[in-house]
C-alpha positions as CSV (number, residue, x, y, z in Angstrom):
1,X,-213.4,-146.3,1.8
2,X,-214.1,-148.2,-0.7
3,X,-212.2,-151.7,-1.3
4,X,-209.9,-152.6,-4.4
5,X,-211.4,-155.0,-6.9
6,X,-208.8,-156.8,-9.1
7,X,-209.7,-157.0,-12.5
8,X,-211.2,-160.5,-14.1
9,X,-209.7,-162.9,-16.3
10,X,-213.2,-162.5,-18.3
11,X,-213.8,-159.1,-20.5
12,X,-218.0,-159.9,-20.0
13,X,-217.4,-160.1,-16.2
14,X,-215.3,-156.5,-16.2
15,X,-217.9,-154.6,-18.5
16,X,-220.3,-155.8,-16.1
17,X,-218.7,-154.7,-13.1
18,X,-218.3,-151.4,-14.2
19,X,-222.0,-151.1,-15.7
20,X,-223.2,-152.7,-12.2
21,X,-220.9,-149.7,-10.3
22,X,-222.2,-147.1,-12.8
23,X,-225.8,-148.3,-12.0
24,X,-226.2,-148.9,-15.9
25,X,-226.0,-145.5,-16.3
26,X,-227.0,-144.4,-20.6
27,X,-224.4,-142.1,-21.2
28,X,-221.2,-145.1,-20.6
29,X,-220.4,-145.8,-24.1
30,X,-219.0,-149.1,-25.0
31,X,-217.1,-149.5,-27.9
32,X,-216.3,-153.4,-29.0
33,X,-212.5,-154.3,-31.3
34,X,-211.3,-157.0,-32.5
35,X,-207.5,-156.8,-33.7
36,X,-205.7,-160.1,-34.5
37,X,-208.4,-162.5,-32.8
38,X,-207.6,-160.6,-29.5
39,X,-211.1,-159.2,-28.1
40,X,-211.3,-155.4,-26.2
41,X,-213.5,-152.9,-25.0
42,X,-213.4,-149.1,-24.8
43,X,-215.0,-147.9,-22.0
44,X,-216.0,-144.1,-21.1
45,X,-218.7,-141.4,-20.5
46,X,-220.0,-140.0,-23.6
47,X,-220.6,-136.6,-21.8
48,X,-216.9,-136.2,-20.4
49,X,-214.9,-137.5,-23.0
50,X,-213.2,-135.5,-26.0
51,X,-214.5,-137.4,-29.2
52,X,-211.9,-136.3,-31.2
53,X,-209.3,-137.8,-28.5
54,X,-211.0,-141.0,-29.4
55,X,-211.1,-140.8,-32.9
56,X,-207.8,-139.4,-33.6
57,X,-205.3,-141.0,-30.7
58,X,-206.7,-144.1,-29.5
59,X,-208.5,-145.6,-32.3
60,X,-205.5,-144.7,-34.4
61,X,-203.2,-145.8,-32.1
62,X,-205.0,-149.6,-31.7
63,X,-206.0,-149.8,-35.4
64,X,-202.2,-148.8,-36.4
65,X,-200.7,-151.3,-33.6
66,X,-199.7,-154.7,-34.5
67,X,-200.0,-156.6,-31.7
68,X,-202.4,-155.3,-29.2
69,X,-201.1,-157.2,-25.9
70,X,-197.8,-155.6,-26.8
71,X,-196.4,-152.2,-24.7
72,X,-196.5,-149.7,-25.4
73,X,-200.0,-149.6,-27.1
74,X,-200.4,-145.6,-26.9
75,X,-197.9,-143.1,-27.3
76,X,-199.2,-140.0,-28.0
77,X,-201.8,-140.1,-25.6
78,X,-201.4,-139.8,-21.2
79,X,-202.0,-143.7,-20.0
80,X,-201.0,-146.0,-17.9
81,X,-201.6,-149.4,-17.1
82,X,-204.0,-150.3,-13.4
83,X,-205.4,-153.8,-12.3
84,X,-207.6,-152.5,-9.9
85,X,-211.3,-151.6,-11.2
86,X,-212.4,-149.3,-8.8
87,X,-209.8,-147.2,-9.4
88,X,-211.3,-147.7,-13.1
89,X,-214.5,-146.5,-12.1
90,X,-213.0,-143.0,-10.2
91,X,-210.9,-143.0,-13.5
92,X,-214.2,-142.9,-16.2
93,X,-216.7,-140.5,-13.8
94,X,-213.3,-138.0,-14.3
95,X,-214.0,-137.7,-18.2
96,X,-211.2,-140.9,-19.1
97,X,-210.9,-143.9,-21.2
98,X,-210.8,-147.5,-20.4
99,X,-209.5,-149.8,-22.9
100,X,-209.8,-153.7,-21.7
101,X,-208.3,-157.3,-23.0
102,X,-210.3,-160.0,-23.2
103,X,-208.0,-162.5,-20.8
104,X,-205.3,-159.7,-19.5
105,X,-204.9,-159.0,-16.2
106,X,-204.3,-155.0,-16.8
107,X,-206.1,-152.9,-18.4
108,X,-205.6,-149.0,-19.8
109,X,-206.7,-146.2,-18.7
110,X,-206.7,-143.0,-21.3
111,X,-206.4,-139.1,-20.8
112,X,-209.5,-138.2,-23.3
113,X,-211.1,-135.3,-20.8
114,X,-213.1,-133.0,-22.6
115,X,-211.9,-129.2,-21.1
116,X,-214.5,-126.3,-21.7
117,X,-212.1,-122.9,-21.1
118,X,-212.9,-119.7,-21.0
119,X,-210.5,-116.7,-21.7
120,X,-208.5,-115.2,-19.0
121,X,-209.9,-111.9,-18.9
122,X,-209.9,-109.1,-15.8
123,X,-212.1,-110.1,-13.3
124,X,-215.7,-107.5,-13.3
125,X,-215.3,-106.8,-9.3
126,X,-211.4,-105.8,-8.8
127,X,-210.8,-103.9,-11.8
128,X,-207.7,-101.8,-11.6
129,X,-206.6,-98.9,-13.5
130,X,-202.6,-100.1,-13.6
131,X,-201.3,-103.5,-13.3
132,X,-202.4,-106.9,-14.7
133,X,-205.8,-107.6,-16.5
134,X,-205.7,-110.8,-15.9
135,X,-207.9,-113.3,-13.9
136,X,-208.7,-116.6,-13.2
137,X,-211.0,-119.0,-14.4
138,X,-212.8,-122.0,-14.0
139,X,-209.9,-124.3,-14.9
140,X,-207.6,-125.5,-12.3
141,X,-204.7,-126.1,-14.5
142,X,-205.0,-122.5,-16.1
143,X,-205.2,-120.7,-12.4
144,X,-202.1,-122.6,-11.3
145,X,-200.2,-121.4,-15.1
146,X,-201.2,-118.3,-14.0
147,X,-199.4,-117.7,-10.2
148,X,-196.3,-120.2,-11.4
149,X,-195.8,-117.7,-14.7
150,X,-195.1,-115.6,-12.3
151,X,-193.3,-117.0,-9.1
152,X,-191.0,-118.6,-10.7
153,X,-189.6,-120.9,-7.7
154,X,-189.1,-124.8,-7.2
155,X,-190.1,-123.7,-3.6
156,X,-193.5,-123.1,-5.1
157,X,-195.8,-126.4,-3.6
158,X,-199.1,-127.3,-5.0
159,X,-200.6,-130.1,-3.2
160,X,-204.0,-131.6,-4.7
161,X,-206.7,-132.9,-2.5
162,X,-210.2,-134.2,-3.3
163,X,-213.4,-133.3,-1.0
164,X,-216.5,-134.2,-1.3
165,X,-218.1,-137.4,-0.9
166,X,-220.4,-137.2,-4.0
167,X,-218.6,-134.2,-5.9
168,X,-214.9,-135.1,-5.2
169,X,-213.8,-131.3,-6.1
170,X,-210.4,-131.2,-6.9
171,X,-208.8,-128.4,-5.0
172,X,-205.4,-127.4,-4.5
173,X,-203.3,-125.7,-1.7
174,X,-200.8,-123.3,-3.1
175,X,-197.7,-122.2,-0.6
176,X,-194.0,-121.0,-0.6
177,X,-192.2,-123.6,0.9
178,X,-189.3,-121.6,2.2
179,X,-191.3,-118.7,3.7
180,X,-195.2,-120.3,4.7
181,X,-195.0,-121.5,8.5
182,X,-195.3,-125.4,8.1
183,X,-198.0,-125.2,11.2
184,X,-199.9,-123.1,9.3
185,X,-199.6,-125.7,6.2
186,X,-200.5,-128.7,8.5
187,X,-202.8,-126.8,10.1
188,X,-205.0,-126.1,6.8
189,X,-204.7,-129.8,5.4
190,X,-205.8,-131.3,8.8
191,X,-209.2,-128.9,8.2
192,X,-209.4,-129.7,4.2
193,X,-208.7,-133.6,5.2
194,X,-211.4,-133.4,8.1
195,X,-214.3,-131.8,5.5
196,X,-216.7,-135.4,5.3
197,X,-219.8,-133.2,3.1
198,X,-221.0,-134.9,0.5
199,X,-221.4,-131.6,-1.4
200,X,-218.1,-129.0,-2.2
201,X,-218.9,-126.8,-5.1
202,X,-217.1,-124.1,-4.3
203,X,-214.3,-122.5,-2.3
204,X,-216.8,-120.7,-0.5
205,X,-218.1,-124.0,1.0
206,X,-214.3,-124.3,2.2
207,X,-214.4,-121.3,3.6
208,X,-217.6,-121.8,6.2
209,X,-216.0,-125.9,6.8
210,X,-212.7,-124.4,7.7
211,X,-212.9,-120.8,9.6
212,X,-212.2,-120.4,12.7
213,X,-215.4,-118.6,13.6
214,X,-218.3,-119.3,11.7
215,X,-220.9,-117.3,13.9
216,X,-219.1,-114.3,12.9
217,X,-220.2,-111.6,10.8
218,X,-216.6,-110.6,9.2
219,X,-214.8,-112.8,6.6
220,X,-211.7,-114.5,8.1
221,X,-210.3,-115.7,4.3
222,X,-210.0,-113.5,1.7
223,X,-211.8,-114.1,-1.9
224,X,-210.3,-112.7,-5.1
225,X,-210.1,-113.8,-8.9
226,X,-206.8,-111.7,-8.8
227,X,-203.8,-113.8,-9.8
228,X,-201.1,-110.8,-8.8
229,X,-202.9,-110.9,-5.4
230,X,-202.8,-114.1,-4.7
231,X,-199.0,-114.2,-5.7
232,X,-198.3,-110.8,-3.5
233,X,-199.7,-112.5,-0.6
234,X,-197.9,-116.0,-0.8
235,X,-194.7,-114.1,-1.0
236,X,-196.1,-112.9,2.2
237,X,-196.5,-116.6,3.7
238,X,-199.8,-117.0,3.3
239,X,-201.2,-119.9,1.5
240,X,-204.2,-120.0,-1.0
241,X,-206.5,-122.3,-1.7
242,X,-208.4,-122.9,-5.7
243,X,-211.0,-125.1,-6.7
244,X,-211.7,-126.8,-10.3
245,X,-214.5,-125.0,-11.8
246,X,-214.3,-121.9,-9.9
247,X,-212.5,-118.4,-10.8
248,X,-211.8,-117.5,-7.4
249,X,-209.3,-118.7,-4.8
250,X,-209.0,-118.2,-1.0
251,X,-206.2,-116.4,1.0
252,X,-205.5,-118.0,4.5
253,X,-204.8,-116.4,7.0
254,X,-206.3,-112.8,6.3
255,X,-206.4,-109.3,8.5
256,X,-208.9,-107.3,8.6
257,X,-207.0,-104.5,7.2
258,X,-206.3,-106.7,4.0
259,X,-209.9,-105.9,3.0
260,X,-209.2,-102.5,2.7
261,X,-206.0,-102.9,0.4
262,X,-206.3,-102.9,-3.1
263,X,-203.7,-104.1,-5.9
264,X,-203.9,-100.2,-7.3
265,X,-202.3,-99.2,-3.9
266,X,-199.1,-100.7,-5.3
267,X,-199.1,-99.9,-8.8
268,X,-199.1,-96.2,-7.9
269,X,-197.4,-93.2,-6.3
270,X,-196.8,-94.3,-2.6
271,X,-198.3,-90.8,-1.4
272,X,-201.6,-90.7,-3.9
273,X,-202.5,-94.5,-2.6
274,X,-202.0,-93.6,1.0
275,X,-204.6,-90.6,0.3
276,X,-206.9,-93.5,-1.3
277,X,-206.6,-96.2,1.6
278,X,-207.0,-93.7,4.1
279,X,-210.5,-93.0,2.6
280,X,-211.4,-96.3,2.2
281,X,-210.6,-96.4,5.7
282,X,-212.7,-93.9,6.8
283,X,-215.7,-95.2,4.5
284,X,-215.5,-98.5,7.2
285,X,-216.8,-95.8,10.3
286,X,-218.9,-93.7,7.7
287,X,-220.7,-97.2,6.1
288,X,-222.1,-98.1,9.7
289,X,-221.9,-95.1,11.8
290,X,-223.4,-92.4,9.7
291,X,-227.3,-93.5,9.9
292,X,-227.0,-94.3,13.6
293,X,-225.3,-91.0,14.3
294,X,-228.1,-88.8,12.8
295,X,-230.6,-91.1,13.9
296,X,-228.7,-90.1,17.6
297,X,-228.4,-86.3,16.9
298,X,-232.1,-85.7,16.2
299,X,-233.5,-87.8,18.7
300,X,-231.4,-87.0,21.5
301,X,-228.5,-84.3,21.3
302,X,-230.1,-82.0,18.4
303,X,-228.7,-79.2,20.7
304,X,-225.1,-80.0,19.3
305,X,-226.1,-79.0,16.3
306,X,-225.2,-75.3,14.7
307,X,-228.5,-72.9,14.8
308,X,-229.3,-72.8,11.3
309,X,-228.9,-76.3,10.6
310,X,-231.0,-77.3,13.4
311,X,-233.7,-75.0,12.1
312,X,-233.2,-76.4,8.8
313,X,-233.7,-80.5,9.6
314,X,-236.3,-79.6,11.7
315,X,-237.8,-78.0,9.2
316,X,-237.5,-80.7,6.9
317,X,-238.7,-83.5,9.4
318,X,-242.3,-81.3,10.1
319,X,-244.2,-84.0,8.4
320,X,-242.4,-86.6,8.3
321,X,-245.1,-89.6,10.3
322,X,-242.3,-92.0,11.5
323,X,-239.4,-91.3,14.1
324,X,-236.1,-91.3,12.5
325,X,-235.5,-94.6,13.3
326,X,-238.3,-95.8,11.1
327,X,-236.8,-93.4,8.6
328,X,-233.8,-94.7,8.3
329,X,-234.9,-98.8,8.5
330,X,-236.9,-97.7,5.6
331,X,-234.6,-96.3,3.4
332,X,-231.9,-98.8,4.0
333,X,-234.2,-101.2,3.4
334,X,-235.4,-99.8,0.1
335,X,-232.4,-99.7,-1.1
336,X,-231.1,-103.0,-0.7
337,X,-234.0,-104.4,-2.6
338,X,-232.7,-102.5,-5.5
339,X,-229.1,-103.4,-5.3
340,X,-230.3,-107.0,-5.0
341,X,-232.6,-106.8,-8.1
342,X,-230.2,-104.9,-9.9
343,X,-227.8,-108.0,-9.0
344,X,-230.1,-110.5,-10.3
345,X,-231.5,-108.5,-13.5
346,X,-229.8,-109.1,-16.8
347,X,-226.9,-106.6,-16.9
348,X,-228.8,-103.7,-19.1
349,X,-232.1,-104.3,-17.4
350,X,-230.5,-104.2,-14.3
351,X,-228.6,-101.2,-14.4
352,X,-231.6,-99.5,-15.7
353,X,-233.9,-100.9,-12.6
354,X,-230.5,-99.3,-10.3
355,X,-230.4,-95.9,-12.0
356,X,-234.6,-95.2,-12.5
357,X,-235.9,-97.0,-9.3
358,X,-233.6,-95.2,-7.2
359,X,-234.6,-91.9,-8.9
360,X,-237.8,-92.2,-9.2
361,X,-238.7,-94.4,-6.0
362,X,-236.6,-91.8,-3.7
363,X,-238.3,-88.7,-5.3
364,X,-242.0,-90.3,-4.4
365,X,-241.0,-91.2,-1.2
366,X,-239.9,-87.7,-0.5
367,X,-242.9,-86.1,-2.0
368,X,-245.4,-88.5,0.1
369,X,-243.9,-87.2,3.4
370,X,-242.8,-90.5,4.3
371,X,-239.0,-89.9,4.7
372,X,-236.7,-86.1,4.4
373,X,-234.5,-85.3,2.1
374,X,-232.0,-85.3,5.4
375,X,-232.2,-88.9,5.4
376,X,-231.8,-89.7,1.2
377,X,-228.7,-87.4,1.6
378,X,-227.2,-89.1,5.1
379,X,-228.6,-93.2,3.6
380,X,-227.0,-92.0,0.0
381,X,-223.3,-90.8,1.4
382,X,-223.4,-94.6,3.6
383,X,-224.1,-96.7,0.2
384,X,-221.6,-94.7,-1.2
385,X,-219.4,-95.6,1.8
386,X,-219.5,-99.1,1.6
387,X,-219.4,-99.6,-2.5
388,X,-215.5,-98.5,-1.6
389,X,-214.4,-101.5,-0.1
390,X,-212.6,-103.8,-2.6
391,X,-213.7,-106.9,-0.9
392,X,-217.9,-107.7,-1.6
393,X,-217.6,-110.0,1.6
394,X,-216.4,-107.5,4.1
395,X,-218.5,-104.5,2.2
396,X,-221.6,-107.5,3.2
397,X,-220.7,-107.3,6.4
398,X,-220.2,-103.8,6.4
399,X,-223.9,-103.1,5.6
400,X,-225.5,-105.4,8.1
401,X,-223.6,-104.2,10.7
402,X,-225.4,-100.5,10.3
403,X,-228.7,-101.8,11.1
404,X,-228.0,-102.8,14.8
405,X,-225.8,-99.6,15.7
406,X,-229.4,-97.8,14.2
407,X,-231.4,-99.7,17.1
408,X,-228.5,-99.0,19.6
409,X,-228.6,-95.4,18.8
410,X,-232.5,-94.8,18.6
411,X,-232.5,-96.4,22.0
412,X,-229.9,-95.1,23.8
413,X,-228.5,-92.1,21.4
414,X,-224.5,-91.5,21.5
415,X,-224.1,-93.9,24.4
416,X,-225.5,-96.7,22.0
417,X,-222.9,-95.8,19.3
418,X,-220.6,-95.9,22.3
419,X,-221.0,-99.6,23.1
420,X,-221.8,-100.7,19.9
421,X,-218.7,-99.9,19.0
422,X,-216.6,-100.7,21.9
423,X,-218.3,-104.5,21.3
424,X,-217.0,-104.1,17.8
425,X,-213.3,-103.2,18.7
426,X,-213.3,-106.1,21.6
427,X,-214.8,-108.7,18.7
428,X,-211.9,-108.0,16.6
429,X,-209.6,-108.4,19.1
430,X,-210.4,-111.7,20.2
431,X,-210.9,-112.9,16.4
432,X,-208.5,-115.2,15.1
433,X,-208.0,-116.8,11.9
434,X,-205.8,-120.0,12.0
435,X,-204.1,-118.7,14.9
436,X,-203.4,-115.4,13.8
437,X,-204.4,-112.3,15.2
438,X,-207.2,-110.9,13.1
439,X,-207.1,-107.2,13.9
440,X,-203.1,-107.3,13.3
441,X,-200.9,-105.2,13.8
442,X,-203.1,-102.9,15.6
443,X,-203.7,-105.7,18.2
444,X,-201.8,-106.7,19.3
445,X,-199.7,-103.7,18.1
446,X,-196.8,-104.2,16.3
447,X,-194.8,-101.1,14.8
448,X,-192.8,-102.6,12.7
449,X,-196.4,-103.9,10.5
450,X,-197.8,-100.5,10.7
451,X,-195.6,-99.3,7.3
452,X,-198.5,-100.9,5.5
453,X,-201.7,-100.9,7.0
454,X,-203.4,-97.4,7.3
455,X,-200.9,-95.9,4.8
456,X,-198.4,-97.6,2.3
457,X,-194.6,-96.8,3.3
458,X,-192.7,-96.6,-0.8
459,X,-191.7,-100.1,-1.4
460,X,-188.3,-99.5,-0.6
461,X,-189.4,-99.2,3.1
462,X,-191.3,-102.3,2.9
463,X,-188.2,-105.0,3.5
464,X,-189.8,-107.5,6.3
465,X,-193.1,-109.4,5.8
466,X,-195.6,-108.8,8.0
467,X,-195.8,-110.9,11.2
468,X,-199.5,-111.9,11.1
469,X,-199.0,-115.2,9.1
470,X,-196.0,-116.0,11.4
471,X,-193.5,-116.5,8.2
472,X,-190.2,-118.4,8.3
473,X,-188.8,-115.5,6.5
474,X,-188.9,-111.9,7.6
475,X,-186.9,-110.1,5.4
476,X,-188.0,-109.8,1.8
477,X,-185.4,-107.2,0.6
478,X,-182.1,-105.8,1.9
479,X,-181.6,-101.9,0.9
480,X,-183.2,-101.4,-2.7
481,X,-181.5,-97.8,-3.1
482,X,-178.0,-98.7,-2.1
483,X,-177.6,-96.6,-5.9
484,X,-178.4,-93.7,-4.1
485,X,-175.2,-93.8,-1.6
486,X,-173.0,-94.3,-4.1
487,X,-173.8,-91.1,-6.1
């Protein structure tokens, strides 16, 4: 911690505390005026301060003051008045402006940050076909606008921490005050206020300081740029947690069936976005089951399989070098080398290196005799599979978790698939994510949760929050179509 430094008596002595602080850095501009025999100093970093700021509200505002000693000097512009000069030197590397007297014991310090903003435009991974198109950016300020536009609420709490001993990130926690659990509150400050790194960029280096389980391969907070789904889920009880100079924010604490949800389900038809969750449900099994089930079937039980399909794979796998194992590892390798290069391309280069390396790569393969065209088909339908999920963390995890139910299956067939799976169902049980069940409500079970987790109950059904986040609040609505009775 460092120690408060009262400000000298001398204006030489104070510039030369701050350059010596600084480390005489090039880019701390100092700016010398003389009004009325009084002498002063503005202070600030070139490369964070708004010029015209200067130019056109504290320049103006000294040069059309009488009496410079006199309060208050600036009155179109934020300030206030500090003694202490470290605090002046946190103050300058934040993008503001010192202005100093020669013989006073306080000294100004000046809002001039220059603010780069980008427009709030619909975020490129969670596109929705209704609902808003909005999402956040890199600006703090802009993303908290954003969720207080729209919970309109003096229970609404924002509360502003710094981390990072060399980046001092500005993040904030965002909570209901009425409905979060205030364990779960002090609970996620004590972690933020324990984080000693030198180096925050971004919340996903919250996320890894402050999880539960970092050895895990499933995301315990969820990520979105999504301002209506950050809202929807503090209504819940849930806090979230933003970062200056990132466009996402964190949801704490998370299921694992929240990964699976999507804002669309709720903009729609109660019936159609059951259909749709149910199939991204189903994509979860098919993602990391289907390669290891094939791989299973035609190295071990290939008698399960009808006649003429069995004549058919066979057929297809007559000179084919490598077992199916090696087939599949292969394949699923290959293909992740494209995703990531079409990830790292320029946009038009990279969907063309997606589009004409899988074509032309997968029909070369096929004609060497190196894989079948059994395996494009059952490696094509698991990519598929796990592009559904709306989360890119979970769909991550997703994809690495196929590779060792492949090596449990070419080992040891169905009974492989059998344990690998049973370890998977015991693993989310015992997950937890700041004390909350992860695998809610299906473990433990809780019927009254189940109205919204493998279909979506019409909203009118929905009227207590879910129990997972342990909310002060249950009920969120009383009967919405008490219309109905009276007709």
């Amino acid at each position: 911690m460092t120690q408060p430094h009262t400000t000298f008596s001398e204006l030489k002595k104070n510039i030369s505390y701050v350059e010596q602080s600084l480390f005489q850095t090039d880019d701390l501009n100092k700016q010398f005026i003389s009004l009325h025999g009084v002498e002063g100093v503005l202070l600030y970093i070139e490369s964070l301060v708004d010029q015209e700021i200067i130019q056109t509200h504290v320049l103006a505002s000294l040069y059309d003051h009488c009496n410079p000693v006199d309060h208050p000097l600036f009155t179109t512009l934020g300030s206030h008045l500090e003694t202490d000069l470290q605090k002046a030197i946190d103050s300058l590397i934040q993008g503001k402006c010192l202005y100093i007297l020669d013989g006073a014991t306080e000294f100004y310090i000046l809002s001039t940050e220059k603010m780069y903003a980008r427009t709030t435009t619909e975020p490129e991974n969670e596109g929705v076909i209704r609902g808003a198109h909005n999402g956040f950016i890199e600006q703090l300020s802009v993303n908290l606008n954003l969720i207080r536009r729209q919970i309109i609420s003096p229970s609404l709490i924002v509360r502003y921490f710094n981390v990072g001993e060399k980046t001092r990130t500005k993040i904030a926690v965002v909570y209901l005050q009425d409905v979060a659990n205030p364990e779960l509150v002090d609970k996620v400050k004590e972690r933020i206020l324990s984080i000693t790194s030198d180096m925050v960029l971004a919340p996903g280096f919250i996320e890894e300081l402050i999880e539960d389980s970092p050895f895990s391969l499933f995301p315990q907070q969820l990520s979105t740029e999504r301002p209506d789904r950050v809202i929807a889920n503090l209504l819940e009880g849930r806090l979230a947690i933003l970062a200056e100079g990132s466009p996402s924010a964190l949801i704490a604490p998370v299921t694992f069936f929240a990964f699976y949800q999507s804002p669309d389900d709720y903009h729609g038809r109660w019936m159609v976005s059951s259909f749709l969750r149910l199939i991204r449900m189903m994509s979860f099994i098919i993602a990391f089951t289907l390669p290891a089930v094939y791989i299973a079937t035609i190295s071990f039980h290939s008698a399960i399989l009808p006649l003429e399909l069995a004549h058919t794979i066979k057929k297809s796998l007559q000179n084919i070098p490598f077992p199916a194992l090696i087939e599949a590892m292969l394949l699923e390798l290959i293909f992740e080398v494209l995703r990531e290069a079409g990830v790292r391309l320029p946009s038009r280069v990279g969907q063309t290196i997606g589009i004409v390396g899988g074509l032309v790569i997968g029909d070369a393969i096929v004609r060497a005799g190196l894989v079948s065209y059994t395996m494009i088909i059952v490696v094509s339908l698991t990519a598929i599979s796990s592009f559904l999920v709306p989360s890119h963390e979970m769909s991550s995890a997703v994809r690495i978790l196929r590779f060792p139910m492949m090596i449990g299956a070419a080992i040891f067939g169905y009974i492989g698939i059998a344990f690998g799976l049973v370890f998977l169902t015991i693993h989310l049980c015992k997950l937890e994510t700041f004390g909350s069940p992860y695998f809610a409500p299906v473990a433990p079970f809780r019927l009254a949760d189940m109205k919204d987790v493998f279909i979506r109950f019409p909203i009118w059904a929905l009227r207590q929050r879910p129990h997972d986040a342990r909310p002060q609040q249950l009920k969120q609505q009383k009967f919405s179509r008490s219309w109905k009775k009276r007709e």
